[in-house]
N, C-alpha and C positions, 0 to 999 in steps of 0.2 A: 504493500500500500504506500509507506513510503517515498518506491520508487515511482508511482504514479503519480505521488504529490509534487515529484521533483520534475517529471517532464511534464505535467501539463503546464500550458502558458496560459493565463487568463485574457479574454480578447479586451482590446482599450475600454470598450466603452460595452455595456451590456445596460440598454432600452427596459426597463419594468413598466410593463402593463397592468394595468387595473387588473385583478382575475375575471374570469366571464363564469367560468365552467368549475372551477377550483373555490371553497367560501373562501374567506380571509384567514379564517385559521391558519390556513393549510399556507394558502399563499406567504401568511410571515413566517411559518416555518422552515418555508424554504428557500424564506430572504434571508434569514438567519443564517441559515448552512450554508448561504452563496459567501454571505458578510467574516463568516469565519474559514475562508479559506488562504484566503493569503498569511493569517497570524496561522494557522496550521502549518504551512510551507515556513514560516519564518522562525519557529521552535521548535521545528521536528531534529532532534538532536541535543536539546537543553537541558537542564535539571531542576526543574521547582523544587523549591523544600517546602511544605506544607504544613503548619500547624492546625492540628486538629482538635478542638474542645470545645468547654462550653456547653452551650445550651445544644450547640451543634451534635455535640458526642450523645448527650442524653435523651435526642428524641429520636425514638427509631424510624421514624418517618426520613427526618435529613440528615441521620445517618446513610439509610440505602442509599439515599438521591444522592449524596456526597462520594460513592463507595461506583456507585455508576459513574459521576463527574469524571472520577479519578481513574476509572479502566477506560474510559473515553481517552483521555489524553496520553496513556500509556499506548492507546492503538494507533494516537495520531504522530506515531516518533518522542514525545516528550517523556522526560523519564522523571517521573513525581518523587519524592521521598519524601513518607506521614511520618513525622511524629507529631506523636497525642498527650493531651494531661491526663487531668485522672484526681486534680483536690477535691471534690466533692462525693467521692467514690473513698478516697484513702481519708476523710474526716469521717462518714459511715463509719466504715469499718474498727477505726480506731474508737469511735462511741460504741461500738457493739462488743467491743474486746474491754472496755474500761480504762481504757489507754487517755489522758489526761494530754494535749498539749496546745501551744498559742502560737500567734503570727507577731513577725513583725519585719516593718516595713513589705509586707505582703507577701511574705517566705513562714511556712509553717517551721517552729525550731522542732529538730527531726531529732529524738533518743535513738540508743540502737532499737529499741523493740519497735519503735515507729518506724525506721527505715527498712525494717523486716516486712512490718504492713505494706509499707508504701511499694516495696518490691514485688511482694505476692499480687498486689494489685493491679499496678502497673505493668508488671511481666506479663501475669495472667488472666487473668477475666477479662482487663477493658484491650490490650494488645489483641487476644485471640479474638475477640469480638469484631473486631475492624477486621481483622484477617478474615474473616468467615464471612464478613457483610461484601469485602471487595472481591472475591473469589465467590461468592453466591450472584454476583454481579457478572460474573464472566472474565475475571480478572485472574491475576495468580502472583498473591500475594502471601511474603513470610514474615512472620513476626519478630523481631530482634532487640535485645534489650542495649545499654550502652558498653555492657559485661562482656559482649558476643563478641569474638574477634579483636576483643580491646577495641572497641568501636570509640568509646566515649573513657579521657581519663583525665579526671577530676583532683580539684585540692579542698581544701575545707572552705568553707566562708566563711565571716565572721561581719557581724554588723557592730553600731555604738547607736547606746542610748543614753542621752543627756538623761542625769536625775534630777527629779522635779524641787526636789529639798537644796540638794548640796549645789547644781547647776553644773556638774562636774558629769564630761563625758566618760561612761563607762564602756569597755568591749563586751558584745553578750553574743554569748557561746552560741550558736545554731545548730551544734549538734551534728546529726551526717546531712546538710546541707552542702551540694557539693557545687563550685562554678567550674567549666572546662577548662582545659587547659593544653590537651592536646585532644585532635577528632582524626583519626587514619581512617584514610580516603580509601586504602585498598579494596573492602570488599564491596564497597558504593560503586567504585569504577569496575570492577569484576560484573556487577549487575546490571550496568547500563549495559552489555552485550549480551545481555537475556531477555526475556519477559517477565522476569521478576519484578514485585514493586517491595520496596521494604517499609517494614511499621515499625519505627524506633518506639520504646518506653524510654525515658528521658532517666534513667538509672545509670550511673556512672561508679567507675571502681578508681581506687586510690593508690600512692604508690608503697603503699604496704599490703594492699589487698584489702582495705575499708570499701564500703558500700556509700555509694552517695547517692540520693536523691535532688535531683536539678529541676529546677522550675524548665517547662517543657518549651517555652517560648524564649529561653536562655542556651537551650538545648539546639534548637530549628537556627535559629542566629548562628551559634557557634556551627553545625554543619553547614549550612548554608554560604558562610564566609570560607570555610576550610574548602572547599569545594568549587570556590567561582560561581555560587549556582547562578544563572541566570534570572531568577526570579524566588524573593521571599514571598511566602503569603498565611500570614494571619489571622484566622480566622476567630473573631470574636462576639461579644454579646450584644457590641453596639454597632450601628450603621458605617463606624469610621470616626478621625477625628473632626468635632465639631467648630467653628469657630464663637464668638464671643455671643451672637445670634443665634446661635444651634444650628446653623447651616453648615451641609456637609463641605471642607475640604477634598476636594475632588484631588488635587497635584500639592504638593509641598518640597522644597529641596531641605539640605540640610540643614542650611543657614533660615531658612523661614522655620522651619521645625524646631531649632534654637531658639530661636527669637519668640515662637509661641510658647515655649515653655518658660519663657523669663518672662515673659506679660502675664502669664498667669491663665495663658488661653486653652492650655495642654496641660490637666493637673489628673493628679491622683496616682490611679490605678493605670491610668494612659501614660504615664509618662515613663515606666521602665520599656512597657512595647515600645514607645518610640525612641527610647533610645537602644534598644536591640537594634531596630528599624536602621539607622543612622550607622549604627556599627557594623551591620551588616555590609552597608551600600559604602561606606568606607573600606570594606575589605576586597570589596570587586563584584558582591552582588549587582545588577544593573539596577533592581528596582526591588524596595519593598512594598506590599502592600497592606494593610490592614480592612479586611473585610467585614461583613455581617453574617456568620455562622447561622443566623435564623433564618435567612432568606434559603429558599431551594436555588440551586446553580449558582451560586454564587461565584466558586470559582470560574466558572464557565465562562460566567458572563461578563469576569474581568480578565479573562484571558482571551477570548478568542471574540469578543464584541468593540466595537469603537469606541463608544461611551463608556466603556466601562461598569466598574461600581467600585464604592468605598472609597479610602484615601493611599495616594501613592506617595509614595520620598523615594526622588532620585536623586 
């Protein structure tokens, strides 16, 4: 298929008639497919890194649709690589075990008993669950943690919290929280010459054999930049970043992505994505994107449509 994508020529100018005989359904359906063929020829050969969560992972509706998205662009030459979260899954779990623990600055601090959850987790049920949903799609997907291959190896993190008494910044332990530090490429490049798609868990090992648990979109970053990939994409719970109006940013570079974060226009929970986002695209990704996980096709329809959706930094 490939090779048909690469000799056809598309003629200059191609005339669209009102349908007669065809309703309109059908007729944008197959404006769509005309409109995504030249970005099919133009990334048949790429690598997206793709983070997958959120509301996204939990509703089995746009899980499948997402798991179709995704064996779609694995047929059209592009080589995807999912990794997935899983905090809302690994906070279950640890209430159902009696396992006690807190966040801060938006990282859960990870005990060893927690990191053992967070692994069972993450390995197992929400990994294998993607794997089963892309491969019930028509896909042929394997699941792999950060452990596999030395995929993913990690150092400890450590945050500071000012006390509210003394005013005095303190270090506080996080525990097996882990940040990359090195991502080998080998067996990423090994699978772009298969039909493989890989489902990383964002679990990383240490250079004494410790287990770390990585925030998954700290994970997609760090592969994504190790990698060149051609395209981040983030998939989240909001529409993209919004500006002072609530209107979506459509394009941002890195220096406007700065600047929104210093006015106060990019705050919270948005502002370690985007500064993944910036690190990535500092490393030779071309583009990152931050999407809306609750919309169906989302990716789709920021990959292979004009307008897009969500917000880009390039």
């Amino acid at each position: 298929m490939l090779h048909a994508l690469k000799l056809y020529q598309p003629p200059e100018a191609c005339v669209e008639e009102q349908p007669t005989k065809l309703n309109q359904d059908q007729f944008s359906k197959a404006r769509t497919l005309s409109e995504a063929l030249p970005y099919m020829r133009e990334f048949a050969g790429e690598t997206f890194v793709i983070k997958f969560g959120g509301n996204a992972m939990g509703d089995e509706a746009l899980a499948q649709c997402f798991a179709r998205d995704v064996v779609l662009m694995k047929h059209v030459g592009i080589h995807p690589i999912i990794v997935h979260g899983g905090g809302p899954q690994i906070g279950s779990m640890l209430e159902r075990l009696g396992i006690k623990s807190e966040f801060v600055d938006g990282l859960r601090v990870t005990t060893k008993d927690a990191v053992e959850v967070a692994e069972m987790v993450l390995s197992g049920n929400i990994n294998k669950r993607i794997v089963s949903d892309i491969n019930a799609a028509g896909g042929c997907a394997i699941g792999l943690s950060g452990k596999d291959a030395n995929l993913i190896e990690a150092t400890r993190i450590r945050r500071t919290r000012r006390d509210s008494d003394s005013n005095i910044e303190k270090i506080v332990d996080m525990g097996f929280v882990g940040e990359p530090t090195y991502i080998n490429p080998d067996i990423f490049l090994a699978l772009e010459e298969t039909n493989i798609i890989p489902v990383i868990a964002p679990i990383g090992f240490g250079e004494n054999g410790e287990t770390f648990n990585i925030n998954a979109d700290t994970a997609a970053g760090a592969i994504a930049s190790a990698l060149a990939a051609r395209k981040l994409i983030m998939l989240t719970d909001v529409s993209g970043v919004l500006d002072k109006e609530k209107q979506l940013i459509s394009k941002m570079s890195i220096e406007e992505a700065q600047k929104r974060i210093k006015d106060g226009t990019i705050t919270g929970g948005m502002i370690p994505k985007i500064e993944t986002c910036m690190h990535a695209v500092k490393s030779g990704v071309e583009a990152s994107h931050i999407l809306d996980g609750r919309e169906h096709h989302a990716v789709l329809l920021e990959v292979f449509t004009e307008g897009g959706t969500g917000t880009m930094i390039s």
